[in-house]
DSSP file (Angstrom, degrees, kcal/mol; ACC not computed):
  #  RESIDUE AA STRUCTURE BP1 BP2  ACC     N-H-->O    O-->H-N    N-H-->O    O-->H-N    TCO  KAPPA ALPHA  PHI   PSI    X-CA   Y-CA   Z-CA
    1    1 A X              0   0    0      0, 0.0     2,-0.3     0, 0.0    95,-0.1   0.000 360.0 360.0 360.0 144.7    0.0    0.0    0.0
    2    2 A X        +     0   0    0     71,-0.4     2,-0.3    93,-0.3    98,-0.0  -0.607 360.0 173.2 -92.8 132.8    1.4    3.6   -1.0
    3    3 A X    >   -     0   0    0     -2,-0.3     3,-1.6     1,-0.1     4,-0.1  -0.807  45.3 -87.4-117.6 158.3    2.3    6.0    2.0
    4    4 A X  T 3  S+     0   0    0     -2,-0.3     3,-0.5     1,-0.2    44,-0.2   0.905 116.4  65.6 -64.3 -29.3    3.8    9.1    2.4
    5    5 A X  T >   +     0   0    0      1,-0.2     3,-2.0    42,-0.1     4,-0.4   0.277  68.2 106.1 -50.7  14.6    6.8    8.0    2.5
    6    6 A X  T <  S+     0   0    0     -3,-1.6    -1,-0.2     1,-0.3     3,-0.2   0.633  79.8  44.8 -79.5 -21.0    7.1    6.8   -0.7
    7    7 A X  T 3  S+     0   0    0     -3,-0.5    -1,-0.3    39,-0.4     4,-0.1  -0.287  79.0 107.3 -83.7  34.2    9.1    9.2   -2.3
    8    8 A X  S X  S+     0   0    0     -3,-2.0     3,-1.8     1,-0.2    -2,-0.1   0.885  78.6  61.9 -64.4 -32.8   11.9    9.5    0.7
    9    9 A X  T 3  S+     0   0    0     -4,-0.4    -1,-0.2     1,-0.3    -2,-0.1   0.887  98.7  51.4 -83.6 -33.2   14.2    7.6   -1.5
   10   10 A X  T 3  S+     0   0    0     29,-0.0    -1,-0.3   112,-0.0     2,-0.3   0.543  81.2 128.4 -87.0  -5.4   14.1   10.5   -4.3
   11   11 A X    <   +     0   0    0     -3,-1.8     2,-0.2    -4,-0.1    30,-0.2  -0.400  62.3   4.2 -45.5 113.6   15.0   13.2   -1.6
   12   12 A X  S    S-     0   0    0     28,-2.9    28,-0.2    -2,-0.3     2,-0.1  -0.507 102.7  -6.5  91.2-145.4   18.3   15.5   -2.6
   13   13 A X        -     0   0    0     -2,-0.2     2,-0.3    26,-0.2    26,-0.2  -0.330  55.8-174.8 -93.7 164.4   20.5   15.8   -5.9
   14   14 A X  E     -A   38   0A   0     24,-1.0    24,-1.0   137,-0.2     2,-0.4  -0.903  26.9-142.3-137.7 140.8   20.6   13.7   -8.9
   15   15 A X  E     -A   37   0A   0    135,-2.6     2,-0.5    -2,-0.3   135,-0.3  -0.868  31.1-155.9-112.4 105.7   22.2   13.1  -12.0
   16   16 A X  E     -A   36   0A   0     20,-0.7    20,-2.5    -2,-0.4     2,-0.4  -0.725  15.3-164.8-108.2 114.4   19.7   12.1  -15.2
   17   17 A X        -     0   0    0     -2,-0.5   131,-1.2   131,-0.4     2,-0.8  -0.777  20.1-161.2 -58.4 114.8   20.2   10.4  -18.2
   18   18 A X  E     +D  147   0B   0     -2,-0.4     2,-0.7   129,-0.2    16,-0.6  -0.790  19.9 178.4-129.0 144.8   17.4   11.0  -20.5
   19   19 A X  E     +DE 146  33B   0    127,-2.6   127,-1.8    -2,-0.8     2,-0.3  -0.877  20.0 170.5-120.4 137.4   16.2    9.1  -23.7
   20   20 A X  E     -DE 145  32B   0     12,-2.3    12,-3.2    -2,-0.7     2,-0.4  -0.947  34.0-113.2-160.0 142.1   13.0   10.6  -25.4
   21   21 A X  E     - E   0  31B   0    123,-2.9     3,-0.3    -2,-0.3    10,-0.2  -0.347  17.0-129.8 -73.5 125.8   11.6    9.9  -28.3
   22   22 A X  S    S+     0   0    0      8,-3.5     2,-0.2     7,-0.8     8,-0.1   0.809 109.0  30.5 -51.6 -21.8   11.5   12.4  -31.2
   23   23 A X  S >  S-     0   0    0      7,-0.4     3,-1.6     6,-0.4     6,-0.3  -0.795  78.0-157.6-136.9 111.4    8.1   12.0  -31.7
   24   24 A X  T 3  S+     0   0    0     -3,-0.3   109,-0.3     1,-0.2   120,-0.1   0.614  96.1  46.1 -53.9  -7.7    6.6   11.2  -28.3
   25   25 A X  T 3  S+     0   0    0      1,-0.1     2,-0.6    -4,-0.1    -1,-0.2   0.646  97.1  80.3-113.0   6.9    3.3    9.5  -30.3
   26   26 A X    X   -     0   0    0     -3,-1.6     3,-4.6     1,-0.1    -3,-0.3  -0.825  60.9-162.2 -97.2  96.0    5.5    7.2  -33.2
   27   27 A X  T 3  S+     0   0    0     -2,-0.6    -1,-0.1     1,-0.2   116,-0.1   0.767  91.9  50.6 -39.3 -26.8    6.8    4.0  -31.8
   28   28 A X  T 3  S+     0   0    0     -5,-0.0     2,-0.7     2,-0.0    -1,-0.2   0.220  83.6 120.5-111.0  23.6    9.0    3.6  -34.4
   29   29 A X  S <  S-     0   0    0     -3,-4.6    -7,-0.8    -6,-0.3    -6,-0.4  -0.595  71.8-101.3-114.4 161.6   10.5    7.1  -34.1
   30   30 A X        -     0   0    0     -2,-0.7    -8,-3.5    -9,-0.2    -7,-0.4   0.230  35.8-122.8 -56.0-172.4   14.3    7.4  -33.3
   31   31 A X  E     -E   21   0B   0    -10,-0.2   -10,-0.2    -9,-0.1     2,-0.2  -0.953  19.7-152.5-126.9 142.5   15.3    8.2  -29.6
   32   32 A X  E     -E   20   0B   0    -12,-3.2   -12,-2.3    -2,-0.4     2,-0.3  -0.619  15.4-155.9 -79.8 159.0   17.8   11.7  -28.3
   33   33 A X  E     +E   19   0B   0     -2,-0.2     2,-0.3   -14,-0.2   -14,-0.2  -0.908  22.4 148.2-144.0 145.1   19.4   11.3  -25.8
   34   34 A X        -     0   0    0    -16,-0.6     2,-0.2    -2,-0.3   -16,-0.1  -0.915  34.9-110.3-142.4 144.6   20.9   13.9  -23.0
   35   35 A X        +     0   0    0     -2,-0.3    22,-0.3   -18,-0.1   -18,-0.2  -0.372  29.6 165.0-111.1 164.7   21.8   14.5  -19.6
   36   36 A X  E     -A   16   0A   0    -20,-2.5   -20,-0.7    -2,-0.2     2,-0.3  -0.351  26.2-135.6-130.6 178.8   20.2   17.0  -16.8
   37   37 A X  E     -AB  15  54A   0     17,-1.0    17,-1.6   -22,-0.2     2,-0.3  -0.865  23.6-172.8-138.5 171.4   20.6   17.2  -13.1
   38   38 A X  E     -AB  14  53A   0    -24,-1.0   -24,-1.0    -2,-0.3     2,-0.3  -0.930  13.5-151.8-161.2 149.8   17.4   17.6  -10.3
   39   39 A X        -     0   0    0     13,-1.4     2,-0.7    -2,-0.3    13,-0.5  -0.883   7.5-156.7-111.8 144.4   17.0   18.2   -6.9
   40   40 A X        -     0   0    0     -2,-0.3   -28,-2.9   -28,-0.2     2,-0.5  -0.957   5.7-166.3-148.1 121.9   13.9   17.0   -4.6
   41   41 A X  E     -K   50   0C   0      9,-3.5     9,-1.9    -2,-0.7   -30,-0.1  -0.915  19.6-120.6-116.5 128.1   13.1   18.6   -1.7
   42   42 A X  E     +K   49   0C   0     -2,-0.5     2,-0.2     7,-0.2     7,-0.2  -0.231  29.8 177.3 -69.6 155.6   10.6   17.1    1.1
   43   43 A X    >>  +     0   0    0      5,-0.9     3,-3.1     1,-0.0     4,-0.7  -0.824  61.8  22.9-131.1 161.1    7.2   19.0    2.3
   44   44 A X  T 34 S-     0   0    0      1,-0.3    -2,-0.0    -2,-0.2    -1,-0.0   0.612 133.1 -56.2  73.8 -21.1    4.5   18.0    4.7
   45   45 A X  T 34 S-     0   0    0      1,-0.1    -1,-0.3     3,-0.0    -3,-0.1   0.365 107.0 -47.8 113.1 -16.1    6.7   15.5    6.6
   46   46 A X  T <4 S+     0   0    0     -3,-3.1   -39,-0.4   -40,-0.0    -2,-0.2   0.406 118.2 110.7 129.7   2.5    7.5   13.6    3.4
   47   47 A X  S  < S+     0   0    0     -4,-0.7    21,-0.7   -42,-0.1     2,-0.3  -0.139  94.1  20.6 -87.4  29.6    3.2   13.5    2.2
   48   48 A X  E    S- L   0  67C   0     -5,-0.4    -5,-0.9   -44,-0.2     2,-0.2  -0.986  70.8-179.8-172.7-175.6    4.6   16.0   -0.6
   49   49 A X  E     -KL  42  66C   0     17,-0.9    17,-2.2    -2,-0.3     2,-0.5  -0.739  13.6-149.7 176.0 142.6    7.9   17.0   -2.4
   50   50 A X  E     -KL  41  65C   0     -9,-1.9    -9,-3.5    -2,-0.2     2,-0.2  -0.990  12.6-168.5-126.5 153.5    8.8   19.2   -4.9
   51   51 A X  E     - L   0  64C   0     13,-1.4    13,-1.8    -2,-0.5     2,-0.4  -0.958  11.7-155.3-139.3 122.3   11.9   18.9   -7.6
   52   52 A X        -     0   0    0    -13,-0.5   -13,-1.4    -2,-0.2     2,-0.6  -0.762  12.0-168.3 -80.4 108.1   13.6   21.2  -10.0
   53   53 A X  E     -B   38   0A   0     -2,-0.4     9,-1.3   -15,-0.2     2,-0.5  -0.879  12.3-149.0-123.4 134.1   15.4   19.5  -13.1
   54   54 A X  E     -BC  37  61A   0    -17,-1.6   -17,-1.0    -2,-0.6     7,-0.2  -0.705  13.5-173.6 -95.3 151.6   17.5   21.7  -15.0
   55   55 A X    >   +     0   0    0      5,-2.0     3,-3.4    -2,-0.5    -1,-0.1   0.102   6.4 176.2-129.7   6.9   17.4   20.5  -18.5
   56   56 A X  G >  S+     0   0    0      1,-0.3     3,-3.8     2,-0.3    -1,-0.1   0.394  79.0  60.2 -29.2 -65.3   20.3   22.7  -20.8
   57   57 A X  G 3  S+     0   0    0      1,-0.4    -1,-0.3   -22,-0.3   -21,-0.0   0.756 111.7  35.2 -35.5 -24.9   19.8   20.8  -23.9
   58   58 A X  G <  S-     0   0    0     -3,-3.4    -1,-0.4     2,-0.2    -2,-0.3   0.708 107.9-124.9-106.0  -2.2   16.2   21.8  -24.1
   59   59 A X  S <  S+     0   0    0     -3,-3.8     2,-0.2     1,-0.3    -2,-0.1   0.990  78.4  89.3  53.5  88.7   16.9   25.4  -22.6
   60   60 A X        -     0   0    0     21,-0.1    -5,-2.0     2,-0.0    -1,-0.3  -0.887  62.9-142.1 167.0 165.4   14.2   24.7  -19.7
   61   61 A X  B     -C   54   0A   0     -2,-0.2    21,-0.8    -7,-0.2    22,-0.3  -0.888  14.7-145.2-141.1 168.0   13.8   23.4  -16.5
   62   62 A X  E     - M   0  81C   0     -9,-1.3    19,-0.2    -2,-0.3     2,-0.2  -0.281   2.9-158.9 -93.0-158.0   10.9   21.4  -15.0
   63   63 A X  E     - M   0  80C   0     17,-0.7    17,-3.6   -11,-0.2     2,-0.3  -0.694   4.5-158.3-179.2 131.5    9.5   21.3  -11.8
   64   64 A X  E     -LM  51  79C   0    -13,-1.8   -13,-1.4    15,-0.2     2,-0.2  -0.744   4.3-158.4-104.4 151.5    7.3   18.2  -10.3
   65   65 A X  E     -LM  50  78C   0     13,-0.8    13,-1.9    -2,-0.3     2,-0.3  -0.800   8.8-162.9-129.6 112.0    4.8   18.7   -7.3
   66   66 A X  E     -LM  49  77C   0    -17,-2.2   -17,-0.9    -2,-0.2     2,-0.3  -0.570   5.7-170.2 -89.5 136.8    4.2   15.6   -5.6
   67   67 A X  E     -LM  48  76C   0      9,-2.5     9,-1.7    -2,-0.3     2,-0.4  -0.850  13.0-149.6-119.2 166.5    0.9   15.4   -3.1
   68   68 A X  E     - M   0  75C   0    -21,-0.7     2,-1.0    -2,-0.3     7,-0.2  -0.974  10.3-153.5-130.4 109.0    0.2   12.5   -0.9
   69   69 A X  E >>> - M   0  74C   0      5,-2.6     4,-6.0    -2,-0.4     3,-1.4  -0.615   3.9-163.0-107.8 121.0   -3.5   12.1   -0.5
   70   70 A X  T 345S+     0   0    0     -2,-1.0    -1,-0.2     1,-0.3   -66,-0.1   0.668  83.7  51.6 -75.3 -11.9   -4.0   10.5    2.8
   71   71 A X  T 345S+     0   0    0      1,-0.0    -1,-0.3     3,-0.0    -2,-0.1   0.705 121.5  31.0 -42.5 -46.6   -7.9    9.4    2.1
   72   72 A X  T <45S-     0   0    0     -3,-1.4    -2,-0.2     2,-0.1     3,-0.1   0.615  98.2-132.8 -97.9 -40.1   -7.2    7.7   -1.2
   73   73 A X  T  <5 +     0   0    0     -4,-6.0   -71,-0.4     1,-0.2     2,-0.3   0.897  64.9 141.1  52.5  46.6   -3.8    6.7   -0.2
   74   74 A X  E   < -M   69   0C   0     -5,-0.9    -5,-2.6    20,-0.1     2,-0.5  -0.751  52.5-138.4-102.3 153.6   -3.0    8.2   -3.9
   75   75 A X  E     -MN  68  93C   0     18,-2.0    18,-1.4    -2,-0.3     2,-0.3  -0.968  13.7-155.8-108.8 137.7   -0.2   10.2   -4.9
   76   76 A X  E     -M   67   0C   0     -9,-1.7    -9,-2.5    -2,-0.5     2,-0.5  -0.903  12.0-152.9-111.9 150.3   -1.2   13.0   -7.3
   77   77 A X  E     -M   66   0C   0     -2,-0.3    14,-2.7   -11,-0.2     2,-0.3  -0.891   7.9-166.9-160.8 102.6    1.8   14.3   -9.8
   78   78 A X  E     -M   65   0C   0    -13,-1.9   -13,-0.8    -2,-0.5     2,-0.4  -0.916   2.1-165.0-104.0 106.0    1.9   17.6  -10.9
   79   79 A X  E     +M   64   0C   0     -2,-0.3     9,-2.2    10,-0.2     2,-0.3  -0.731  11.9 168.2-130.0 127.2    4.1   19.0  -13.8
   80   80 A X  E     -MO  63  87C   0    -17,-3.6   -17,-0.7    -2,-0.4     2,-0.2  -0.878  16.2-152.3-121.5 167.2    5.1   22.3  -15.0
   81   81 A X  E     -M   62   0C   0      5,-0.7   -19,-0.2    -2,-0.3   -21,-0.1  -0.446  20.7-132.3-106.2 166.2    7.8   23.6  -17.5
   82   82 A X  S    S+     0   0    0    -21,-0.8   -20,-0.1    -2,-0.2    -2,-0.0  -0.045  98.9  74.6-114.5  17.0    9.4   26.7  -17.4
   83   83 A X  S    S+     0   0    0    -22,-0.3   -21,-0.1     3,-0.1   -23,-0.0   0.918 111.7  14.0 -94.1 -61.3    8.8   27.0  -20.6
   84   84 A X  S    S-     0   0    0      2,-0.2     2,-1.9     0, 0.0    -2,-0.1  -0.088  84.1-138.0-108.0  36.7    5.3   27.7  -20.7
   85   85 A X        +     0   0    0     -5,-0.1    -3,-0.1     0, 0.0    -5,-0.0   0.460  63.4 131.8  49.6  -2.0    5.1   28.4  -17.2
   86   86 A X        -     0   0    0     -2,-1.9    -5,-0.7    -7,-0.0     2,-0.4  -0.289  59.1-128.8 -99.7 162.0    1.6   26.2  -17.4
   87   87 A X  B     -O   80   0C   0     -7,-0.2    -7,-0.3    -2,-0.0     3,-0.1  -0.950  27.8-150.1 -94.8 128.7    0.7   23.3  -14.8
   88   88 A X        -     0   0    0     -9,-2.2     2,-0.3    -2,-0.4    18,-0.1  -0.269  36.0 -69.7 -97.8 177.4   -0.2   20.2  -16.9
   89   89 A X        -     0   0    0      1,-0.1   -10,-0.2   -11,-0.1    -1,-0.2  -0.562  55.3-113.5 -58.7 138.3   -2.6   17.7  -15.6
   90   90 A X        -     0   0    0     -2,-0.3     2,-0.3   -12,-0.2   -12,-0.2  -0.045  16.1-137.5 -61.1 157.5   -1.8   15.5  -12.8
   91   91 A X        -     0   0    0    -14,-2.7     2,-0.3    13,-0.1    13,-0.2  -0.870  14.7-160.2-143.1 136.8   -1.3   12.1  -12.6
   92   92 A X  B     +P  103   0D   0     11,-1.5    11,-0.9    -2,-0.3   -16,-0.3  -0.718  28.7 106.9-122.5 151.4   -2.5   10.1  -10.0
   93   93 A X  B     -N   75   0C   0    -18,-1.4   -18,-2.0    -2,-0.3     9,-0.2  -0.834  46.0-103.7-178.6-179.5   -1.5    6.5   -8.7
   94   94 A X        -     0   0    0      7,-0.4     7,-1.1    -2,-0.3     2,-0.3  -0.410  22.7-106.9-112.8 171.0    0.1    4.8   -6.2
   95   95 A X  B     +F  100   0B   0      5,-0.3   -93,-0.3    -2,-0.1     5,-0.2  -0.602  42.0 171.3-122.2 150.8    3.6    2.6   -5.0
   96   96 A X  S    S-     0   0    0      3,-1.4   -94,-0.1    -2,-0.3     4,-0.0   0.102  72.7  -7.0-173.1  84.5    2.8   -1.6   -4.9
   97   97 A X  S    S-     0   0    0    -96,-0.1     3,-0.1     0, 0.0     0, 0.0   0.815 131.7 -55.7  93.1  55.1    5.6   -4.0   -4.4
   98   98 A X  S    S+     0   0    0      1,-0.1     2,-0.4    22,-0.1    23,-0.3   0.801 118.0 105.7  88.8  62.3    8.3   -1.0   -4.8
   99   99 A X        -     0   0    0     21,-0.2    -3,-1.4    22,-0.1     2,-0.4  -0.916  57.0-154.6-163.6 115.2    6.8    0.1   -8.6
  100  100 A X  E     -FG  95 119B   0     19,-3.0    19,-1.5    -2,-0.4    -5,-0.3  -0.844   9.1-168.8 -97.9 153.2    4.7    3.5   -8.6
  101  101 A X  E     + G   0 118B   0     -7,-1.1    -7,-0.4    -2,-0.4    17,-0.2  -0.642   8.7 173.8 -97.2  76.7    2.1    3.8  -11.4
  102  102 A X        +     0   0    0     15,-0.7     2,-0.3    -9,-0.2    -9,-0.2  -0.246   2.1 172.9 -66.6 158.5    0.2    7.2  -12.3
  103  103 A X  B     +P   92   0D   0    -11,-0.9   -11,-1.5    13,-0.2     2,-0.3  -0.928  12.3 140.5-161.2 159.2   -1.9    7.7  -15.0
  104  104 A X  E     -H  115   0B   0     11,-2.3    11,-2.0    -2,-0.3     2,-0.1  -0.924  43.6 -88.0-174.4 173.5   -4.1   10.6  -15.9
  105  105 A X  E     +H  114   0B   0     -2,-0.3     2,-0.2     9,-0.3     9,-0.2  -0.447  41.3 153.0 -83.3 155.5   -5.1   12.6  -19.7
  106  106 A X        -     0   0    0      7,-1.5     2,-0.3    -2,-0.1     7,-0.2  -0.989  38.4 -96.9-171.3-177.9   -3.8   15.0  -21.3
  107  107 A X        -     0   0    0     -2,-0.2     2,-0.2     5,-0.1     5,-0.2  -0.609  26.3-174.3-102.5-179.0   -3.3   16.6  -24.9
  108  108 A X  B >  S-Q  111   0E   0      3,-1.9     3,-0.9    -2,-0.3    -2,-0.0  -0.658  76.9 -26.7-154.2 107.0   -0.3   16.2  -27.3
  109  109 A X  T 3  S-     0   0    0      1,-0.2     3,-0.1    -2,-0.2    -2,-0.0   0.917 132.5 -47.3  54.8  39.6    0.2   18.1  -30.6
  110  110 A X  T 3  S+     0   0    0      1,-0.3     2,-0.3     0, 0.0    -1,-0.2   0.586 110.5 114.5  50.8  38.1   -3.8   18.2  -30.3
  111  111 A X  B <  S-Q  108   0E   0     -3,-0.9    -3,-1.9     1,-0.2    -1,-0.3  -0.932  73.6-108.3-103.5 144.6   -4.8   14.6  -29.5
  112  112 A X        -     0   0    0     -2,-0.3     2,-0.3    -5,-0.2    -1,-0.2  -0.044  43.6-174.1 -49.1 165.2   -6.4   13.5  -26.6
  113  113 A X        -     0   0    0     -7,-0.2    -7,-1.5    -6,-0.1     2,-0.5  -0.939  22.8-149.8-159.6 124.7   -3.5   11.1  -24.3
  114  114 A X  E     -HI 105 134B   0     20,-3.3    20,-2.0    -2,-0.3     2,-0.3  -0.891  33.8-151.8 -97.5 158.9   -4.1    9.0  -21.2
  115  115 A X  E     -HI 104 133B   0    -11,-2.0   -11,-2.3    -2,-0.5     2,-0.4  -0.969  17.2-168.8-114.5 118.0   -0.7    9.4  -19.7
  116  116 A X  E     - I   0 132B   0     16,-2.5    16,-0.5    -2,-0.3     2,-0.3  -0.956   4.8-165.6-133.5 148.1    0.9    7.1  -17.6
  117  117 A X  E     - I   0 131B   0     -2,-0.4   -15,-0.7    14,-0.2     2,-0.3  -0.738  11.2-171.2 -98.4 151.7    4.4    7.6  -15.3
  118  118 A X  E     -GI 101 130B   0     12,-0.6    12,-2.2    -2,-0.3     2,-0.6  -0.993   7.5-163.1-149.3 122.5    6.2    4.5  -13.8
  119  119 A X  E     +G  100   0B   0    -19,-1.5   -19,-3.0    -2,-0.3     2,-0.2  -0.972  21.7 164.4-124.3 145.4    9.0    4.7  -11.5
  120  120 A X        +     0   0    0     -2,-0.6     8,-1.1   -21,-0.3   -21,-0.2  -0.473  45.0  36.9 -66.4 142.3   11.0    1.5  -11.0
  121  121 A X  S    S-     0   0    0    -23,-0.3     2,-0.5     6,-0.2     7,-0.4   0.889  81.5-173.3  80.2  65.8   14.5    0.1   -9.6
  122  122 A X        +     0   0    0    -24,-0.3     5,-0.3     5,-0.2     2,-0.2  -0.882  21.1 134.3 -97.5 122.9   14.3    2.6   -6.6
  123  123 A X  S    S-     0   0    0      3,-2.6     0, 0.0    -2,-0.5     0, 0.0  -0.526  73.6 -95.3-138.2-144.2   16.7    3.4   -4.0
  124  124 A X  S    S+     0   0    0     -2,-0.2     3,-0.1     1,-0.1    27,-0.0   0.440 129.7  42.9-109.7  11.2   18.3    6.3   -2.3
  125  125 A X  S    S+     0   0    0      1,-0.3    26,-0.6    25,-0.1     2,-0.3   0.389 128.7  10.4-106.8   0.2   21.4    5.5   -5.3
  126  126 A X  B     +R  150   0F   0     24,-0.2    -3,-2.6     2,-0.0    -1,-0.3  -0.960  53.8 179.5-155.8 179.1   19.1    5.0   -8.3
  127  127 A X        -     0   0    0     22,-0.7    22,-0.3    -2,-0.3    -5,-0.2  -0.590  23.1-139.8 178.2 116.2   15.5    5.4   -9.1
  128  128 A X        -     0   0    0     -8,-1.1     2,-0.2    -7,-0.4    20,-0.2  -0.440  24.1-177.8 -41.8 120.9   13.8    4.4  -13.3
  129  129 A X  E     + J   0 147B   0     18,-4.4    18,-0.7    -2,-0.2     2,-0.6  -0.781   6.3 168.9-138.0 114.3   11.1    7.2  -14.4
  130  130 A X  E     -IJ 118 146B   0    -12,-2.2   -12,-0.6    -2,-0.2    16,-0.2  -0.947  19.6-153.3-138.5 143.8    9.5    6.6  -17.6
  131  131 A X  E     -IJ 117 145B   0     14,-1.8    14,-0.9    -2,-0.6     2,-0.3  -0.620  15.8-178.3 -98.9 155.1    6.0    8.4  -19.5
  132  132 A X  E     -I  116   0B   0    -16,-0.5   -16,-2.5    11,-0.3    11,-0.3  -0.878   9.1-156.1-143.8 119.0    3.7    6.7  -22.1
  133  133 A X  E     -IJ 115 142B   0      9,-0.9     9,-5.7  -109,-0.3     2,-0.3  -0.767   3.2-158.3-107.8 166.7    1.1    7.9  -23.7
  134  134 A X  E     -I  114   0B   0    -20,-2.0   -20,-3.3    -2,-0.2     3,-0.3  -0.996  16.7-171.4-143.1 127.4   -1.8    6.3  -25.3
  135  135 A X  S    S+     0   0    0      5,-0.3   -23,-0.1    -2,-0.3     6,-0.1   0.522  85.4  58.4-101.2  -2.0   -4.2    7.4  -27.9
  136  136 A X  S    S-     0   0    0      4,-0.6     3,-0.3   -22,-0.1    -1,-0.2  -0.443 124.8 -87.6-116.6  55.7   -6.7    4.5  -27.6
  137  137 A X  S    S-     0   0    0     -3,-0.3    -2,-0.1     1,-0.3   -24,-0.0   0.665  88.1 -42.0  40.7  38.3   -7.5    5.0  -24.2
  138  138 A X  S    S+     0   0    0      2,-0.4    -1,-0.3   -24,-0.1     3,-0.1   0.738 107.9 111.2  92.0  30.6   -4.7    2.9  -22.6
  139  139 A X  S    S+     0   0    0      1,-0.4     2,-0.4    -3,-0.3    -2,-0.1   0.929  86.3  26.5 -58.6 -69.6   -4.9   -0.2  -25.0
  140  140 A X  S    S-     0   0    0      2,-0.0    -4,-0.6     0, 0.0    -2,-0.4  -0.928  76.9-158.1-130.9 142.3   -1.7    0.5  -26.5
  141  141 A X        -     0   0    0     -2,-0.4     2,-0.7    -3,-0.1    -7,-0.2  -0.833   6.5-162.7-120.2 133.5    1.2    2.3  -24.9
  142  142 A X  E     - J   0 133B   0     -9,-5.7    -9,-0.9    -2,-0.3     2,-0.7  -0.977  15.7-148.3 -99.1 132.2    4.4    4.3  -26.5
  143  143 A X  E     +     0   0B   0     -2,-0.7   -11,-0.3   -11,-0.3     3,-0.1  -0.903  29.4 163.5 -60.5  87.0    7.3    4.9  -24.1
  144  144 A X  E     +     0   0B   0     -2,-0.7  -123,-2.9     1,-0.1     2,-0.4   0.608  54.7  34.1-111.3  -9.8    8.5    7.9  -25.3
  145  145 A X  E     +DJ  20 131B   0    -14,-0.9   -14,-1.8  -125,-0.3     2,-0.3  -0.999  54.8 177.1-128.2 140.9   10.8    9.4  -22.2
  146  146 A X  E     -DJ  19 130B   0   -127,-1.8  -127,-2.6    -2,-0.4     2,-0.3  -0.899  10.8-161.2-126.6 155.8   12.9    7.4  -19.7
  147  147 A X  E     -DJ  18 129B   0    -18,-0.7   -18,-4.4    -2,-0.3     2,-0.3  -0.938   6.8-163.3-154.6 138.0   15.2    9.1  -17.0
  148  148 A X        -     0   0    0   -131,-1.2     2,-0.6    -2,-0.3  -131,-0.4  -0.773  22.0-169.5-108.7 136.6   17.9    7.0  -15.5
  149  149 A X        +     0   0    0    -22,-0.3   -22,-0.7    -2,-0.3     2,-0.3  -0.991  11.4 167.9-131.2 151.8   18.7    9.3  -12.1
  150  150 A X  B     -R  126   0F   0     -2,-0.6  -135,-2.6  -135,-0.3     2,-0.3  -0.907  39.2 -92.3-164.4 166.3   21.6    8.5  -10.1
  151  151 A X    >>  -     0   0    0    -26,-0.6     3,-3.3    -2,-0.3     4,-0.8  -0.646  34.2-124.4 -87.8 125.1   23.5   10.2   -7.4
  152  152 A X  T 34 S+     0   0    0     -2,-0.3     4,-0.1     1,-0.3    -1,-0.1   0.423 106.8  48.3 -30.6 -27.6   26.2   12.2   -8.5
  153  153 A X  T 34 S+     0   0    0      2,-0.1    -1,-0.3     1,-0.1     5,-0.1   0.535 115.8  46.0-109.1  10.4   29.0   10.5   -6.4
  154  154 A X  T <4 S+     0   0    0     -3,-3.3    -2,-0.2     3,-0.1    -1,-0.1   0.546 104.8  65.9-108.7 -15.4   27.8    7.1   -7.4
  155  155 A X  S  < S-     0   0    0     -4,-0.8    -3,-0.2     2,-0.3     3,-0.1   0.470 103.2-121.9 -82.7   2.7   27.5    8.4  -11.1
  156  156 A X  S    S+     0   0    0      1,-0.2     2,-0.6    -5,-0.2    -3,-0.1   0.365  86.5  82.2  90.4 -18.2   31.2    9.0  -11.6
  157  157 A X  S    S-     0   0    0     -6,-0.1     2,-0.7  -142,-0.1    -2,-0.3  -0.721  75.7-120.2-116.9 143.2   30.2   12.8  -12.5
  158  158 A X        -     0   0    0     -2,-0.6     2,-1.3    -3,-0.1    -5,-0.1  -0.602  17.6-119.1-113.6 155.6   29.6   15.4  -10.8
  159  159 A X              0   0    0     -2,-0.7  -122,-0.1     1,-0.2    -1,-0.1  -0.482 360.0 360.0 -94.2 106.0   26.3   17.7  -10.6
  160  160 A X              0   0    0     -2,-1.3    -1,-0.2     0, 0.0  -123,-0.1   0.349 360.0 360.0-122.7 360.0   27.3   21.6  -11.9
């Protein structure tokens, strides 16, 4: 069952590898790849978190706000850009046998998307994040961004 404590592990600096697809809704289209750093700071007692990932290859940064809703025993997962300054939709889901799942709509190049994030392979030295959308209402799924995060002194590199 998902707690608030479910994103302690993702607490302080990061170093990200990121693969995204060139067209997030073509399976077969090729993949960039470059790397970012983020930071996640806890709120609430550890029921919330926010994180800033600075992105230089896109010129941007993001910024996630995670809520922990203690009724639903959901997590809700909110993402904005600095780029359009806009809040996108959440997505909301839960942790179950160390695997989070969100899922929630949105648009893309003006089709509808359910959305879903998965994070994976977590610990307080690594942590999997990867988005999919789906344009037949979560039949069939593209994976079009992964982030590999690891801690800066475990990644051989250091976070500037």
């Amino acid at each position: 069952m998902s707690s608030p404590h479910d994103f302690d592990f993702f607490h302080g600096e990061w170093t990200v590898l990121h693969r995204r697809r060139t067209d997030f809704l073509d399976p077969d289209s090729g993949w960039e790849e470059f790397r970012a750093t983020s930071r996640c700071w806890p709120l609430f007692g550890g029921a919330a978190n926010i994180d800033e990932i600075d992105m230089p290859h896109l010129g941007s940064k993001g910024l996630t706000l995670r809520l922990f809703d203690q009724e639903s025993r959901q997590w809700s997962l909110n993402w904005s850009s600095s780029r359009s300054g806009k809040l996108f939709p959440p997505v909301v889901g839960r942790f179950a046998d160390g695997r989070g799942e969100f899922h929630g709509d949105d648009t893309h190049d003006g089709k509808d998307v359910r959305v879903r994030f998965v994070w994976s392979g977590t610990s307080p030295a690594a942590a999997r994040w990867e988005q999919a959308f789906s344009v037949d209402g979560g039949e069939t799924w593209v994976t079009n961004w992964i982030m590999e995060f690891t801690r800066p002194e475990a990644s051989g590199t250091s976070a500037r």
